[in-house]
N, C-alpha and C positions, 0 to 999 in steps of 0.2 A: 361489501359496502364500506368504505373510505368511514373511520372514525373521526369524531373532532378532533384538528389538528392540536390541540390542548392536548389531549388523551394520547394523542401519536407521540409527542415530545416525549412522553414520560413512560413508553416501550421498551421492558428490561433490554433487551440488542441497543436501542438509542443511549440510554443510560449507561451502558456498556462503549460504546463510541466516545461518550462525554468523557467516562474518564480514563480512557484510552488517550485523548487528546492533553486533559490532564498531567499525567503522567509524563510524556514527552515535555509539558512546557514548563514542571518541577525539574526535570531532569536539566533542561536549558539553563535554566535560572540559578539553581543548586554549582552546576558547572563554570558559569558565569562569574559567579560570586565567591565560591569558595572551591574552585578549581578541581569539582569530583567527576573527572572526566569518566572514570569506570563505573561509578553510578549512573552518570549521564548517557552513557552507551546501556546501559542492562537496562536503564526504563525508556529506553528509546526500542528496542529488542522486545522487552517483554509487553508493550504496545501491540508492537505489531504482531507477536504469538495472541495476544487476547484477539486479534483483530479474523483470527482463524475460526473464529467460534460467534463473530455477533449473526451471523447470516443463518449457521447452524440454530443458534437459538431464536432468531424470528422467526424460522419455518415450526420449529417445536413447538413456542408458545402460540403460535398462530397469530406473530405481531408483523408481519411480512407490509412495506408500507411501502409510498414514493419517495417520500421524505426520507426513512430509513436506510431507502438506496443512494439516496446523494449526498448523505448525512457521512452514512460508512466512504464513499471516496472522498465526500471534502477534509475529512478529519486522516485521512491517509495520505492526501496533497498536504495539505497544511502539515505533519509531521515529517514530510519530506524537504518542504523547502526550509523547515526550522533548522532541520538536523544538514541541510546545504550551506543555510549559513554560517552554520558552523564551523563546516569541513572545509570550507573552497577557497578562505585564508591561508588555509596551512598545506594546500595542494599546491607543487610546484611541476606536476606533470599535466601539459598538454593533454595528451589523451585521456585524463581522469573530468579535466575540465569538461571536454567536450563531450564526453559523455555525461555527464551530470548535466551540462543544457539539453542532449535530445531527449533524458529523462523528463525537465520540466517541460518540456515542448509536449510531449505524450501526454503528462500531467495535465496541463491546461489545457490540451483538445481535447484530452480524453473527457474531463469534467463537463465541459460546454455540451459536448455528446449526449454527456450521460444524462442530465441535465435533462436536455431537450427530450431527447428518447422516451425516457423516464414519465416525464408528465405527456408522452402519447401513448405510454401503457407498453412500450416495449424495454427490454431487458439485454442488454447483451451477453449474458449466459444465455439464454432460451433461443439463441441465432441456431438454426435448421444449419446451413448450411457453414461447416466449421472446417478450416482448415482441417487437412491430416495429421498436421504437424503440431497444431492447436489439441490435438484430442487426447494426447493423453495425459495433457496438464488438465484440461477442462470438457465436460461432458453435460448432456442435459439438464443434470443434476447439479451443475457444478462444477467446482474445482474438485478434482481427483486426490487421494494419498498424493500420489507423486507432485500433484501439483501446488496443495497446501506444503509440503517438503521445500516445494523449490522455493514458492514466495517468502519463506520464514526464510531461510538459509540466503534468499538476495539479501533481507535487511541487516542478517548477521554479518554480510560484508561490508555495507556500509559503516555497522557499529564497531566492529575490527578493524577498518581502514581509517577511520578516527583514531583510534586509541595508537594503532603504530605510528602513530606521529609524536606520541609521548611517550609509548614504551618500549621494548625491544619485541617484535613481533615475526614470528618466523616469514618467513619469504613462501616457505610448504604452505602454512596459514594461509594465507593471501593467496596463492596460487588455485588450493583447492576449493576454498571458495568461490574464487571466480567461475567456476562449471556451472553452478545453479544462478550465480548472477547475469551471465551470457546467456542462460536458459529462459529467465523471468522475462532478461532486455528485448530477449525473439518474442515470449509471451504477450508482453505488455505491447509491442508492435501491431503484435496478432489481434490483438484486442478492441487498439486504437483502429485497426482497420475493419473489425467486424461492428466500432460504431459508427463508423462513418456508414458503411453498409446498410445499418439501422438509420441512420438520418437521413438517408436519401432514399429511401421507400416512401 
């Protein structure tokens, strides 16, 4: 039984989202103002590692909610297009642009998805029928090792693909990165297509 939504706001994982968004909009601001772009990257990064643990600790405490769920992706959209508008000034590659828009395209279907889903009681982790390719990022349970792995390590490219605009940044860096960022891009595809799956039931 659905607690008062009072009582849902203030569920350590919610609490744990709040200032996970926190954190990203000091980093912005900090950055902005007094130009600490490698702080600005490390709490943009270290966001989204807390962001590996709120879903783990609402199954723990047994705070598992609706809210909860739309809560953790809005605060995961909204850190992504903070840390976009950031970066998409100082991009002068084509192909970095355009991926960064089918990213917020994902972004914003995915939410309306999740959203809608959501308050019909369905989850898209709990999809029965999962890709193969999908499985060994995300399973029943979840996202897997390997798949917590990948989603930290896409954002670490994002927050390194920032920073080599101000500092000298290996090319190997950037390159190896990109394996778990092409990995998430397939994931988060997977995703967006196992809600739509979910919305049209």
């Amino acid at each position: 039984m659905e607690k008062n939504i009072k009582d849902v706001w203030f569920y350590w994982p919610n609490l744990l989202d709040y200032f996970r968004l926190v954190l990203v909009i000091s980093g912005f601001l900090l950055d902005s103002y007094y130009e600490l772009h490698v702080l600005n990257a490390l709490l943009y990064i270290f966001s989204h590692f807390l962001d590996l643990y709120d879903g783990s600790l609402a199954r723990y405490m047994n705070q598992c909610s609706k809210f909860g769920v739309i809560l953790d992706y809005s605060v995961d959209i909204i850190s992504e297009m903070l840390w976009f508008i950031q970066l998409v000034p100082l991009v002068n590659s084509l192909y970095i642009k355009l991926l960064i828009v089918y990213v917020i395209i994902i972004d914003i279907f995915g939410l309306v998805f999740s959203v809608y889903n959501s308050a019909g009681g369905r989850y898209w982790k709990e999809i029965k029928e999962r890709s193969i390719f999908q499985k060994p990022f995300i399973n029943d349970k979840g996202y897997t090792r390997l798949g917590y792995s990948v989603v930290f390590w896409y954002q670490v490219f994002w927050g390194v693909l920032y920073l080599s605009y101000f500092y000298e940044v290996s090319n190997i860096i950037i390159i190896g990165l990109s394996i778990p960022f092409l990995l998430e891009l397939l994931s988060l595809t997977m995703i967006l297509h196992e809600q739509l799956l979910l919305f049209r039931e």
